[in-house]
C-alpha positions, 0 to 999 in steps of 0.5 A, spaced: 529 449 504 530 447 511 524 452 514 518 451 516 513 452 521 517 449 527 522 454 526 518 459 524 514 459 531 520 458 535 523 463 531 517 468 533 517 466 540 525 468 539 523 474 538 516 476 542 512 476 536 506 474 534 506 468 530 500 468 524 500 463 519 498 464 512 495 458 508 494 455 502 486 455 501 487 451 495 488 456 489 495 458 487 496 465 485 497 463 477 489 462 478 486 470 479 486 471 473 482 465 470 481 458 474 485 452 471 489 452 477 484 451 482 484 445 486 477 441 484 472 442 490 472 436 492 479 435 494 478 440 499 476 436 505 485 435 505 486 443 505 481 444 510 484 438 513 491 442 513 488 447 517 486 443 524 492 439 523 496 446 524 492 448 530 492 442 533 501 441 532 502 448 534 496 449 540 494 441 542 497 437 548 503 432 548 497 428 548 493 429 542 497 426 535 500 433 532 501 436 540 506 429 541 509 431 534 511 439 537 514 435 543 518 430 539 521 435 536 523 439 542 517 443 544 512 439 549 510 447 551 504 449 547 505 455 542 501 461 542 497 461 536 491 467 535 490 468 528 489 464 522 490 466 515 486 463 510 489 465 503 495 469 501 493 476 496 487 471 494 480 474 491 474 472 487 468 467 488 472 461 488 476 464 494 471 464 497 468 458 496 474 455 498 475 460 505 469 458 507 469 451 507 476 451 511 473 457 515 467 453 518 471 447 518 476 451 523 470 455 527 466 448 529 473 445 532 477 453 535 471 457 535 476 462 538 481 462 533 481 469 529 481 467 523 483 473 516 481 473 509 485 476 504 482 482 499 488 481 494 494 485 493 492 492 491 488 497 496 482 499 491 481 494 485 476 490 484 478 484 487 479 489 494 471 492 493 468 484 491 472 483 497 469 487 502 462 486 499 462 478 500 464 479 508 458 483 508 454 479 505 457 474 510 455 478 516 447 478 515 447 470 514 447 468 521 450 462 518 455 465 515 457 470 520 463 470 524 467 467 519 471 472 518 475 476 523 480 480 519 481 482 513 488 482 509 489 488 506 496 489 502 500 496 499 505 497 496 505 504 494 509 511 493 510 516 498 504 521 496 500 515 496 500 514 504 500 523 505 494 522 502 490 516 504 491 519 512 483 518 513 483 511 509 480 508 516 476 514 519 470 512 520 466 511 515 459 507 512 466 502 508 469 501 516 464 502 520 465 502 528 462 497 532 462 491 536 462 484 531 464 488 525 470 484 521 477 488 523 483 490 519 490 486 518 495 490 514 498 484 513 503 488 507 505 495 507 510 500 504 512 507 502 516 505 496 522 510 494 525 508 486 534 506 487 537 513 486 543 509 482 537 505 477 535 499 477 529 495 480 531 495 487 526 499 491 531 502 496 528 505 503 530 512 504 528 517 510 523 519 507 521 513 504 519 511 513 518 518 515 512 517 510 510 510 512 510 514 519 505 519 518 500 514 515 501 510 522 498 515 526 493 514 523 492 507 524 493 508 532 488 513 531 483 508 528 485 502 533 479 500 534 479 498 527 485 497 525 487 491 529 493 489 527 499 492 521 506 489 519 511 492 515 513 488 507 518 482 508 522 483 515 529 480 513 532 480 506 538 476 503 543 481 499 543 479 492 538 474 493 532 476 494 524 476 491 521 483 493 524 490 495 523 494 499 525 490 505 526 492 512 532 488 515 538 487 510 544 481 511 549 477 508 553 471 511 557 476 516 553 483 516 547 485 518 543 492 518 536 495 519 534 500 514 530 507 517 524 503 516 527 498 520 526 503 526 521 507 525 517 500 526 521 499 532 520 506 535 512 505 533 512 498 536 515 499 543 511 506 545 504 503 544 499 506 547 492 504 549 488 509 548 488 515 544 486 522 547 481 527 543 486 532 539 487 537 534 493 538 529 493 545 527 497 546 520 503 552 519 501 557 514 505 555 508 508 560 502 509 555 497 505 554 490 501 549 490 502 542 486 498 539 480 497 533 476 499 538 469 504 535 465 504 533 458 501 527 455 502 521 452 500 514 448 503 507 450 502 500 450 505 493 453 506 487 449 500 489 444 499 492 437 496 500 437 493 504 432 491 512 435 488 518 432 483 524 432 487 526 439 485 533 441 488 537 447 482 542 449 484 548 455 479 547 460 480 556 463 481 558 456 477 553 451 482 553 447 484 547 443 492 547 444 493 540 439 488 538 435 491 531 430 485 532 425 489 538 423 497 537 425 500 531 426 506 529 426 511 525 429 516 530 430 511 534 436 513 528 440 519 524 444 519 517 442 523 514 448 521 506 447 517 502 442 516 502 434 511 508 432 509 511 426 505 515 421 500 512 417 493 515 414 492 519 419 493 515 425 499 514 429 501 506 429 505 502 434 506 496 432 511 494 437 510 488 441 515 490 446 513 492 454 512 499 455 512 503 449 512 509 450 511 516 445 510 523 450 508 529 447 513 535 447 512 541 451 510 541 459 502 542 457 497 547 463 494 545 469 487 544 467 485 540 460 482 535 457 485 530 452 481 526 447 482 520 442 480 514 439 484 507 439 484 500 436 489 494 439 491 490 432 493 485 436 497 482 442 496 481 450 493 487 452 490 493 451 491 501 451 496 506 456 494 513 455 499 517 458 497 524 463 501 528 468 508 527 465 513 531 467 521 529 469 519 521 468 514 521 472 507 520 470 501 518 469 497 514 464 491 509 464 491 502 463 485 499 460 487 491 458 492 491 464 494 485 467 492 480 461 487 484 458 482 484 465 483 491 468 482 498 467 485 502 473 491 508 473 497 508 475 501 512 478 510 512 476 515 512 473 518 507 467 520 502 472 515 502 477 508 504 478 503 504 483 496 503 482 492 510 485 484 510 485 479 503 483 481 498 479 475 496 475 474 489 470 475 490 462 476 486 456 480 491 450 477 487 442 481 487 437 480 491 431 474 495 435 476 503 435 475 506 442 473 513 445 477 515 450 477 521 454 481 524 461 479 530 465 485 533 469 483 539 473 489 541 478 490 534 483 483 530 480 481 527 474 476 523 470 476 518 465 472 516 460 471 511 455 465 510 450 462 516 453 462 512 460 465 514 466 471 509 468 475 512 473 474 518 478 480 520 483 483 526 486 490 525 487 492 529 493 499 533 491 499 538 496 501 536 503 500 538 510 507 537 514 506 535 520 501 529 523 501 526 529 498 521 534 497 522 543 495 518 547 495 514 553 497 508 558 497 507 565 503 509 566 504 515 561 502 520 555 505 519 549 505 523 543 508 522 536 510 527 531 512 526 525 515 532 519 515 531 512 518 537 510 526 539 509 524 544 515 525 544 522 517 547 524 516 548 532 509 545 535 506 548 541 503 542 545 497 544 549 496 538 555 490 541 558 485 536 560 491 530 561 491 530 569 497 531 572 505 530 569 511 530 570 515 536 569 520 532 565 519 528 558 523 524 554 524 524 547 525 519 542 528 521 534 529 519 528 531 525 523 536 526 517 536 528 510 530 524 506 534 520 500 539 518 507 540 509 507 543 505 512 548 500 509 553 495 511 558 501 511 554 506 515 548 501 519 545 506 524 546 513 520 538 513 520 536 510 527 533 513 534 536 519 538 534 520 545 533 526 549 530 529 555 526 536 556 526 538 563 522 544 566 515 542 561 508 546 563 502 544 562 503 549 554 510 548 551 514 548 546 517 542 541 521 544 535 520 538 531 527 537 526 526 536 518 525 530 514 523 527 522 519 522 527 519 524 534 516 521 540 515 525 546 513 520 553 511 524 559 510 520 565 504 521 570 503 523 577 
C-alpha cells in the first residue's frame, strides 16, 4: 500500500522517535488457536533470513548488499535500529520454537541488538503465564540465555482496570529486579471508554486519559523494569479504520489529537531520570464504598444451553433468596437478547445467535453465592454466567469463550468487555451437566466449576484520588499528579531532603469535565495549560483541579 519500512523509519526519524520493527515470526494470527497456519520448520531459515536482511538495510554500510539499497533510495546515512520485535501478540510452543530459531540467528550476527518476545494480546491469560515461564526457563540455560530482552506486553482495558493494577510492576518474585533480567515493553495500551452516542467506537474522553495517566506513574516509578511503553494505534483515519481507541484522529484536510494524545505528550517531554523516595497520603473520604453486587444472569454465544437447579444463597444471612427447584419462572427474568424457555425444570436457550443474555430482576445483595448446572446441546462455545449486573454493566464467566478454549471473566457491557484476572484453557462437552459456582463477597469473587476452583479475583471498585510520581534530572525535580475524582483536592508537597530550589516552578495541566473529547470542531478543548507558581517553600501547597494531571518542574540551584 504504498508504506513500508523506508517510510516508517523516515517517518520516526521525522519525528525523533524510535523505530521498532515487529516481524513475522512464521505464524499468522489465525493460528493461536490451533496451528494449521503455521509455517513448517523447515522453511523458517527464510523468516529468520528476513530478520538479517532488516537489520543490515536499516543499520549496514552503503558497502554491504541492503546498506546500498537504503543509500539507492535515498538515504546513504544509516538508521538508528535498537530494538527487534520477533511476533506480534503471539503465544504458545510453536512460537516459541520459532522465536528462537530467529532469535539465535539474530544474536550470532547483532549481539547488541534488543531483541522482544510477545506474551500475546491479554495482560493475564494463559498465554501471557506460559509466556513469562518459557523466558524463565530460557534464563537458566546458558544456551538460551539472553535471547530475550523485552517482553511484549498488551492492555486494552477499562478505566477501573489501570486504578487498580498501579502495583502490576512493583517488585515482586513475577518482575524481579536486577541486573540480566528480561525488561518489560508495553507495546499496546489504552484505558478504554464506551461511545456515549452507541456503537462500537471506543472514544477517548478525559477520564479515559487521566486514568491512563494514574497508571503511568507507576511505570516511571518502576523504570528500572518497565524499559519502554507506547500508547495503541498513533494515527487513525476518520471512517477508515481498524481499531479504536486511537490517539491522533485525521481526515484529508483535518487533524487533531485526543486527551490521550496529550497526556502521552506531557509524560514523554517531563521525563525524569531517576525517581526520588516519596509518599502519597490519601484524603479522607465520606463516600459509601462500592461493590461488585448486582443481579445475576445466564447467557451464551453462538451455542445452544440448557440451565437448572440455579440457587441464590445470602452470604450474612444464610438465607436462600432464589432457589429454581421450588420457583422457576421465566417471569423473575428480563430477557434482553436470545431465545429462552421453559421446559422440565430447566431453562433452555436454543438460540445460536452471539450474546444471548437473560438477567434476573431485582438488584440482588453485596455478599452471595450463585449455584447451577449446565449443559451445552450444541454449538461453538460454551457457557456465560452473568454477576454484578447493575445499569448494563457486568460480569459474567466465560467458559468455552474463544472457539471453546478459555475460561476467564469479563468485565462490560453488551458491547465490549474486558478480560479481568487469569485466563485458563478449557473444553465445554456436549451433552455433559456441569456444576457451576460464583462467590462474590464485596470487591472479590471465586469461581467454581465441578467443585474446583477456577478463578479467584479481587476486582478493586474503591479508588484512591490521587497518584503521583517525583523525580529527578540534573537540571530539575519534577513531580507529577494526577486527580481521578470530579473535585478539586489541595496537596501539601514536602521537599525536604531535595537540595536546594528555585523558589519558583512551573506548572503544566491537563483538567476538564471526564466525558470531554477533542473533535475536529474543538481540537484543543482538552490540551495543556501552563502556569508559574512563584514564592514556593521547601513545604507548600498545590490544589490540584478535578478530573486532572499536572506536572510540577522546579529548577535546581
Amino acid at each position: 500500500m504504498g508504506l513500508g519500512f523506508y517510510e516508517y523509519f523516515r517517518l520516526c526519524e521525522d519525528l525523533g522517535a524510535e523505530a521498532i520493527p515487529i516481524i513475522n515470526c512464521g505464524i499468522s494470527f489465525a493460528g493461536e488457536n490451533n496451528n494449521e497456519a503455521d509455517i513448517p520448520m523447515n522453511f523458517m531459515d527464510s523468516f529468520a533470513q528476513d530478520a538479517l536482511d532488516l537489520i543490515e538495510w536499516a543499520t549496514g554500510p552503503e558497502t554491504s548488499t541492503w546498506g546500498k539499497k537504503r543509500a539507492d533510495q535515498g538515504h546513504p546515512k544509516p538508521f538508528k535500529l535498537n530494538y527487534l520485535g520477533i511476533g506480534n501478540e503471539n503465544g504458545r510452543e510453536h512460537y516459541y520454537e520459532r522465536y528462537k530459531y530467529i532469535a539465535d540467528r539474530v544474536r550470532e550476527k547483532y549481539p547488541d541488538i534488543k531483541l522482544i518476545m510477545s506474551s500475546g494480546a491479554f495482560p493475564s491469560d494463559d498465554i501471557f503465564y506460559n509466556c513469562w515461564k518459557q523466558v524463565r526457563k530460557w534464563e537458566t540455560n546458558p544456551e538460551s540465555q539472553n535471547i530475550v530482552n523485552l517482553v511484549d506486553e498488551h492492555y486494552y482495558c477499562p478505566p477501573a482496570w489501570f486504578l487498580s493494577n498501579t502495583d502490576r510492576y512493583n517488585p515482586s518474585d513475577f518482575y524481579p529486579r536486577g541486573e540480566g533480567q528480561p525488561k518489560v515493553f508495553v507495546g499496546e495500551f489504552a484505558s478504554q471508554v464506551e461511545n456515549k452516542n452507541g456503537g462500537t467506537k471506543k472514544t477517548s474522553t478525559l477520564y479515559a486519559a487521566i486514568t491512563a495517566a494514574a497508571y503511568m506513574t507507576s511505570l516511571e516509578r518502576n523504570g528500572d523494569i518497565v524499559e519502554l511503553a507506547s500508547y495503541a494505534p498513533l494515527f487513525a483515519r476518520e471512517n477508515n479504520y481498524q481499531w479504536s481507541p486511537d490517539m491522533i484522529w485525521f481526515t484529508n484536510t483535518q487533524v487533531y489529537g485526543t486527551p490521550d494524545y496529550y497526556v502521552q505528550q506531557l509524560f514523554m517531554t517531563n521525563k525524569s531520570d531517576q525517581s526520588l523516595s516519596y509518599k502519597l497520603e490519601q484524603p479522607k473520604s465520606d463516600k459509601a464504598k462500592a461493590y461488585i453486587g448486582g443481579s445475576v444472569g445466564l447467557g451464551s454465544w453462538s451455542t445452544t444451553v440448557e440451565y437448572k437447579n440455579l440457587k441464590l444463597t445470602d452470604k450474612i444471612s444464610g438465607k436462600v433468596s432464589y432457589d429454581s427447584d421450588k420457583v422457576w419462572d421465566l417471569q423473575d427474568f428480563d430477557s434482553l437478547s436470545g431465545s429462552w424457555d421453559y421446559k422440565d425444570g430447566s431453562i433452555i436457550g436454543s438460540s445460536s445467535s452471539e450474546n444471548c443474555r437473560l438477567i434476573m430482576k431485582g438488584e440482588g445483595s453485596q455478599h452471595y453465592t450463585m449455584e447451577l448446572k449446565a449443559r451445552k446441546n450444541g454449538g461453538n462455545e460454551g457457557f456465560l454466567i452473568l454477576f454484578g449486573h447493575k445499569d448494563g454493566s457486568f460480569y459474567w464467566w466465560n467458559l468455552g469463550g474463544w472457539s471453546n478454549t478459555k475460561s476467564c471473566v469479563e468485565k462490560g457491557t453488551a458491547a465490549a468487555r474486558s478480560v479481568i484476572g487469569d485466563t485458563q484453557a478449557i473444553t465445554i462437552d456436549n451433552g455433559k451437566w456441569y456444576d457451576i459456582k460464583i462467590d462474590v463477597n464485596g470487591e472479590s469473587y471465586k469461581c467454581y466449576l465441578n467443585g474446583k476452583l477456577m478463578h479467584e479475583y479481587t476486582d478493586v471498585l474503591n479508588f484512591d484520588s490521587l497518584y503521583a510520581h517525583a523525580g529527578e534530572n540534573d537540571k530539575e525535580v519534577i513531580i507529577k499528579l494526577v486527580n481521578v475524582s470530579q473535585e478539586a483536592l489541595p496537596v501539601n508537597i514536602n521537599l525536604k531532603g531535595s537540595g536546594k530550589l528555585d523558589t519558583n516552578a512551573k506548572v503544566i495541566t491537563i483538567s476538564g469535565k471526564p466525558d470531554d473529547e477533542n473533535s475536529y470542531n474543538n481540537p484543543k478543548l482538552i490540551s495543556p495549560v501552563e502556569e508559574i507558581l512563584s514564592d514556593i517553600s521547601e513545604n507548600f501547597t498545590f490544589t490540584t483541579k478535578a478530573t486532572s494531571v499536572s506536572v510540577i518542574k522546579i529548577k535546581k540551584n
